[in-house]
C-alpha positions as CSV (number, residue, x, y, z in Angstrom):
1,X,18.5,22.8,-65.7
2,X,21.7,23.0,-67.1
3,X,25.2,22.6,-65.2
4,X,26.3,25.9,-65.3
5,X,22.8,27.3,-63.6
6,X,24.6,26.0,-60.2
7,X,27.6,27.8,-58.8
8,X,26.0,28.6,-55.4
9,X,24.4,26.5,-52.8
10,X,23.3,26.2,-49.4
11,X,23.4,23.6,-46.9
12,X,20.8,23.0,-44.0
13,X,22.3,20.2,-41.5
14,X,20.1,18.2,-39.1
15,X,23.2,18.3,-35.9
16,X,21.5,15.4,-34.5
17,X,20.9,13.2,-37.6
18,X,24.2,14.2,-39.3
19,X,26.1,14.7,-35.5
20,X,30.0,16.7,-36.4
21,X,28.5,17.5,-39.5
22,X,30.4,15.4,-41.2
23,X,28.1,14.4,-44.1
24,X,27.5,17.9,-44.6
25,X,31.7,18.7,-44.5
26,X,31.8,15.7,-47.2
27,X,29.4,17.1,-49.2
28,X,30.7,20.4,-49.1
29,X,34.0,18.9,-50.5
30,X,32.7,17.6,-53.2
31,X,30.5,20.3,-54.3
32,X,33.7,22.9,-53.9
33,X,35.9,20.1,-56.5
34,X,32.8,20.7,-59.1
35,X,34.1,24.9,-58.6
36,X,30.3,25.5,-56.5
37,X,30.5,27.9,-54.1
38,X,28.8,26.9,-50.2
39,X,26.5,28.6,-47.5
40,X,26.1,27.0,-44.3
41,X,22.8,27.5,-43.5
42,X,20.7,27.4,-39.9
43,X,17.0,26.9,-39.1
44,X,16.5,30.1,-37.6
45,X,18.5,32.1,-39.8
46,X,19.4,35.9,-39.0
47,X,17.8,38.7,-41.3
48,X,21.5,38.9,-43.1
49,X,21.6,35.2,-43.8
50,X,18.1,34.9,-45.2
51,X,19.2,37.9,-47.5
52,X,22.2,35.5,-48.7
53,X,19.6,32.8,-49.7
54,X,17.8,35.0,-52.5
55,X,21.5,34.9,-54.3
56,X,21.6,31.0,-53.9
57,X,21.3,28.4,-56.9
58,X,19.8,25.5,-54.6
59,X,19.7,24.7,-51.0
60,X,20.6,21.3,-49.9
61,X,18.9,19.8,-47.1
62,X,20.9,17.1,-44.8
63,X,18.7,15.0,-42.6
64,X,14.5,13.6,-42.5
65,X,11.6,15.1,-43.9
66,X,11.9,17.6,-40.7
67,X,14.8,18.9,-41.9
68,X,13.5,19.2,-45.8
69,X,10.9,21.1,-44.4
70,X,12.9,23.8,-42.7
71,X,14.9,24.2,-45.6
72,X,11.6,24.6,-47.9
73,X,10.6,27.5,-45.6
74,X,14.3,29.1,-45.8
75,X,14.7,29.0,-49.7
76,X,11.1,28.7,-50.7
77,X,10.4,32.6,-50.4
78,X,13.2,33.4,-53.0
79,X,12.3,30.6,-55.4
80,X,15.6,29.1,-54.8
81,X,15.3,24.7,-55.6
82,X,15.9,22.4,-52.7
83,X,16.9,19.4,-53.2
84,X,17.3,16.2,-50.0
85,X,19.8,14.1,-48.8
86,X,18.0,11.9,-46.8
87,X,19.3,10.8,-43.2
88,X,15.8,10.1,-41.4
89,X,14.2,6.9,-41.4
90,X,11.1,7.8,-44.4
91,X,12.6,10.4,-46.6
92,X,9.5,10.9,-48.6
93,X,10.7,14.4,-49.3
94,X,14.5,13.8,-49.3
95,X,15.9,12.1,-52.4
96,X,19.1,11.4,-52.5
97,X,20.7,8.7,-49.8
98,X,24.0,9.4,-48.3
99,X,25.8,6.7,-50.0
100,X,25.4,8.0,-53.2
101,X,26.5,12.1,-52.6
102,X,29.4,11.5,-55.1
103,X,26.9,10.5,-57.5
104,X,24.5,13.1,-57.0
105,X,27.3,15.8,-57.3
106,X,28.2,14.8,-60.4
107,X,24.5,14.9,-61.9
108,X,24.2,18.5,-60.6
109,X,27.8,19.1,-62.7
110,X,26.4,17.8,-65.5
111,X,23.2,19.3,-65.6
112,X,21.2,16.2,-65.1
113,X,18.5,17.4,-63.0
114,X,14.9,19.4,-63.5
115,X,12.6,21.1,-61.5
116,X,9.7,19.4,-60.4
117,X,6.8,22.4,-59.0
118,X,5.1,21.2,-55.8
119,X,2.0,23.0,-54.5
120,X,1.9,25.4,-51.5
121,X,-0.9,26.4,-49.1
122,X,-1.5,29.2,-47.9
123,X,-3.2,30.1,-44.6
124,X,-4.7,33.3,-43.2
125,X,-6.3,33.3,-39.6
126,X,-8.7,35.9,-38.0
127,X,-10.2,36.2,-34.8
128,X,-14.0,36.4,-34.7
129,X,-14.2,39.7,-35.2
130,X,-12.4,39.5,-38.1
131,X,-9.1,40.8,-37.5
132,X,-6.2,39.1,-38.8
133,X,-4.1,37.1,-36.4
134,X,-1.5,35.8,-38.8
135,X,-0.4,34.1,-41.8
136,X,1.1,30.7,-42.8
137,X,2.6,28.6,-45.9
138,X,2.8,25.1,-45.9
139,X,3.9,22.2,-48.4
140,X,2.3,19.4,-46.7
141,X,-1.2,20.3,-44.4
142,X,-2.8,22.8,-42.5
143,X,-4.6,21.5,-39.3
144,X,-6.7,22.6,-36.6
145,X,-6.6,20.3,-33.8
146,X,-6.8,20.1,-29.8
147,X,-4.1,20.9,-28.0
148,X,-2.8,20.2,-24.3
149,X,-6.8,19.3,-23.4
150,X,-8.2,15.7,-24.6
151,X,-11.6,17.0,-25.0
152,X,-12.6,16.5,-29.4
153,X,-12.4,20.0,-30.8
154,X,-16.0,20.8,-32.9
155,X,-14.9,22.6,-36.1
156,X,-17.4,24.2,-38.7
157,X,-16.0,23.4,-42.4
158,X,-17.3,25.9,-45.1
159,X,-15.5,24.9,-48.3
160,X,-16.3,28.3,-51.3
161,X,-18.4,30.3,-48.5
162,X,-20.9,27.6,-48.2
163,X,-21.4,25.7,-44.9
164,X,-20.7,22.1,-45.1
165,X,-21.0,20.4,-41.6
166,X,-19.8,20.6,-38.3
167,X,-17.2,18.4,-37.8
168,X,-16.4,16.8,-34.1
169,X,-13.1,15.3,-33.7
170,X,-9.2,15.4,-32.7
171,X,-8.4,17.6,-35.4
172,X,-9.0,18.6,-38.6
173,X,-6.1,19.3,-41.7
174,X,-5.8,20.7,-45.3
175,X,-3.1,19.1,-47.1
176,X,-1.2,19.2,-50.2
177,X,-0.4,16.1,-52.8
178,X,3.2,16.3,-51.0
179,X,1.5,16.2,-48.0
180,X,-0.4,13.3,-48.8
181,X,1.7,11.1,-47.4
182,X,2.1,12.5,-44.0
183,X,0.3,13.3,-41.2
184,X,-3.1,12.9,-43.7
185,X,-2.0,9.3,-44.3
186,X,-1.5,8.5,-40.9
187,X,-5.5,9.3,-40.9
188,X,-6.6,7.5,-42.8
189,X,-6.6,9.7,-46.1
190,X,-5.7,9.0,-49.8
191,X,-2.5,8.9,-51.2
192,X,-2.3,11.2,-54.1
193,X,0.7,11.8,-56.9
194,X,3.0,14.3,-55.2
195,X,2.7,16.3,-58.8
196,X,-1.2,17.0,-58.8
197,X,-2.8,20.1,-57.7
198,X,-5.5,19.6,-55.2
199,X,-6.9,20.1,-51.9
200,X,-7.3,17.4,-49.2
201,X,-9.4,17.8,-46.4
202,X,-9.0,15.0,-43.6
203,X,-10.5,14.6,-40.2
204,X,-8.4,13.1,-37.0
205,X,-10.3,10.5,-35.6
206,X,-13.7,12.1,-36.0
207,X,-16.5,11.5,-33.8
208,X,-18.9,9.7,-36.4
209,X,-20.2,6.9,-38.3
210,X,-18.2,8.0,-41.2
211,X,-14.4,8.9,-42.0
212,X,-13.7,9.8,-45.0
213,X,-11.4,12.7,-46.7
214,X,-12.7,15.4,-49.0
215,X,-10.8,16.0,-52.1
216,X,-10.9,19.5,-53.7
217,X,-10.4,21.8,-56.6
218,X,-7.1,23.6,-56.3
219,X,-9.1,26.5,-56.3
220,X,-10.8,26.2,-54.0
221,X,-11.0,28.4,-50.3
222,X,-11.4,26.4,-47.4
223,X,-12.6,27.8,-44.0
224,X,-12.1,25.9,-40.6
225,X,-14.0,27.4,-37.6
226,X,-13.7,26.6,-34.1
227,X,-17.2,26.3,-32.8
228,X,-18.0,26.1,-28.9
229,X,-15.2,25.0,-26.8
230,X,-13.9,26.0,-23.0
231,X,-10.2,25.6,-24.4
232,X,-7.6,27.0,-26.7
233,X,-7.3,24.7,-29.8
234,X,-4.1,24.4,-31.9
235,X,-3.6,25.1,-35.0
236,X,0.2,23.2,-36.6
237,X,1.3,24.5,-39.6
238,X,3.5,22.2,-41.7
239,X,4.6,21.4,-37.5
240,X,6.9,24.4,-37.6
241,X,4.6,27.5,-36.8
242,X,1.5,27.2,-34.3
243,X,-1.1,29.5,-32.8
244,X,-3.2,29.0,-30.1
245,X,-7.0,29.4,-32.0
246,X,-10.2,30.4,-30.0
247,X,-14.1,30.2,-30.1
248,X,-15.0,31.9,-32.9
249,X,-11.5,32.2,-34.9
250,X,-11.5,31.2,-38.6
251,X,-9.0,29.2,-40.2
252,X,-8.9,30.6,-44.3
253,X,-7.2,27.7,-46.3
254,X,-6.0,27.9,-50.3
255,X,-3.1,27.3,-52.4
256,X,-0.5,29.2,-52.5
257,X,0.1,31.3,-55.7
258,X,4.0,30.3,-55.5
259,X,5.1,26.9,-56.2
260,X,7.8,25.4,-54.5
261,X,10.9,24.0,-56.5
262,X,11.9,20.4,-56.3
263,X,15.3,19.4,-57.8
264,X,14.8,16.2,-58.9
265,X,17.8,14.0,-60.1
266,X,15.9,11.0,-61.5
267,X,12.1,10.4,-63.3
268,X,9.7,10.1,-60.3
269,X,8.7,7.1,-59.7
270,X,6.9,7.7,-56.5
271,X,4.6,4.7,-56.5
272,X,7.3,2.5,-57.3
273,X,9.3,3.7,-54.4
274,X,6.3,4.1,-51.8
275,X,6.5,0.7,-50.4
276,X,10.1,0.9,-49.6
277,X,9.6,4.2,-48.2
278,X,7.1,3.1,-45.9
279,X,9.1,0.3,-44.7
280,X,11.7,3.3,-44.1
281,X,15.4,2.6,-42.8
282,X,14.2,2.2,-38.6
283,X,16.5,0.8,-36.3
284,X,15.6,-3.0,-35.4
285,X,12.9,-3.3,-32.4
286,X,15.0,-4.0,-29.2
287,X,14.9,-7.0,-27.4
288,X,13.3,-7.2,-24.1
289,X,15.2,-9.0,-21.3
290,X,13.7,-11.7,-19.8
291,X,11.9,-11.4,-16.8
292,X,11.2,-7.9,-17.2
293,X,7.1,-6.5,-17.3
294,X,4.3,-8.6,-17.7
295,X,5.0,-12.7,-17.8
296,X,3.8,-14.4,-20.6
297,X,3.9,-18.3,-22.1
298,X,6.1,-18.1,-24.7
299,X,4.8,-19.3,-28.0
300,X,6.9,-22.5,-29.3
301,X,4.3,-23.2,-32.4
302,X,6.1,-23.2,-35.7
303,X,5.6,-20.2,-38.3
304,X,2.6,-20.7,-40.1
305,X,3.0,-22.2,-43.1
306,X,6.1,-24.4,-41.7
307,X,6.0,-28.3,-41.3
308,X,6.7,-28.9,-37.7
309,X,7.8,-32.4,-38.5
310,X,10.8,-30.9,-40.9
């Protein structure tokens, strides 16, 4: 991607992770010094804004993977790159840390950057009958799980029109490679190279003997189905847009036939990086005064491994 393909950019600010927006004024600074024109840019952008985006080079991001995600649904329609500047605590989707803006300005001067494609899903819901209820994109998962009630949720999981099983459980999600390392992690799923093309399927703490994740075609068409239940379910897509789902409501799950854009300033090396990124930037646990909840004996044994004599 070459320097002069970026005159026009965006920026999304997370107001509590970046508070004054001062990361976001600093960045803007040094992106107007390389002669690149800004957009502020707001989650819930008017009709007129999002009609700005389609004319953007990249949007910027400023905050965690929350914040990447919001700015994925802003600029993914039009095509337009996004690129990260992580201020969470993970940043698997964010790439570039705040210490090193200057740096990453000049790369994007220079050219020295490339688009990395990430796969989308797309979602389309219908009520038993068969009318449509609405639609959904998503770069990292899809799921169907209960909502406000604690009673398991059973869902029917067709995968290609064919019945598979019914599946009892918490929930039940589609995710993405991107995705991988989210929520679908959390349940116990693989992690998968961001850059393949594939479905997951991954069950929330399913009521059975096994637990395992399906891994799919990227062609394929998943269907979740929510079977007998007294309550509304919940279906969460990519945690921004939700729908209450019913008996009898189907769930239609495939990829997306647009890509999203990464800007990418470096090679990947996303298994290199993983265990740092799991270990994440979180503030230090906070001490707990004395005398306060339960008593206990504290624990005067040596680390293991240390010589209590030394």
């Amino acid at each position: 991607m070459g320097a002069a393909a970026i005159r026009r950019v965006g920026l999304l600010s997370d107001p509590y992770k970046d508070p004054g927006a001062r990361t976001a004024a600093e960045l803007t600074r040094l992106l107007q010094a390389q002669g690149c024109a800004t957009l502020r840019l707001q989650r819930d952008a008017s009709d007129e804004l999002r009609r700005r985006i389609c004319d953007l080079d990249l949007v910027i991001s400023l905050g965690g993977d929350g914040t990447f995600l919001n700015a994925v649904h802003l600029a993914w329609p039009h095509e337009v790159p996004v690129l990260g500047v992580n201020l969470g605590s993970l940043g698997f989707l964010a790439e570039v840390d705040p210490a090193a803006l200057e740096t990453a300005v000049a790369a994007l001067a220079e050219g020295r950057c490339q688009i990395e494609p990430r796969m989308m899903l797309e979602t389309l819901i219908e009520d038993g009958s068969g009318q449509e209820k609405g639609r959904g994109f998503a770069l990292n998962e899809v799921l169907l799980t209960r909502a406000s009630n604690l009673r398991i949720v059973p869902i029917d999981l067709s995968i290609n029109g064919r019945t598979i099983e019914r599946v009892t459980c918490d929930g039940l999600m589609v995710s993405t490679p991107t995705g991988s390392t989210g929520y679908a992690m959390a349940a116990g799923g693989p992690i998968v190279d961001p850059t393949l093309e594939l479905l997951q399927l991954t069950p929330v703490a399913p009521h059975s003997l096994h637990n395992r994740s399906y891994v799919l075609t990227p062609d394929s068409v998943v269907c979740l189905t929510l079977g007998p239940y007294p309550y509304d379910a919940l279906l969460s897509v990519d945690g921004r847009q939700h729908m209450h789902i019913r008996f009898g409501d189907r769930i239609h799950v495939r990829r997306a036939a647009t890509r999203l854009q990464l800007l990418r300033l470096g090679a990947s090396a996303f298994f290199r990086d993983l265990p740092q990124k799991l270990r994440g930037r979180a503030e230090p646990p906070v001490e707990i005064e004395e005398g306060k909840g339960f008593q206990y004996e504290r624990d005067s044994s040596p680390p293991a491994g240390e010589d209590p004599q030394a």
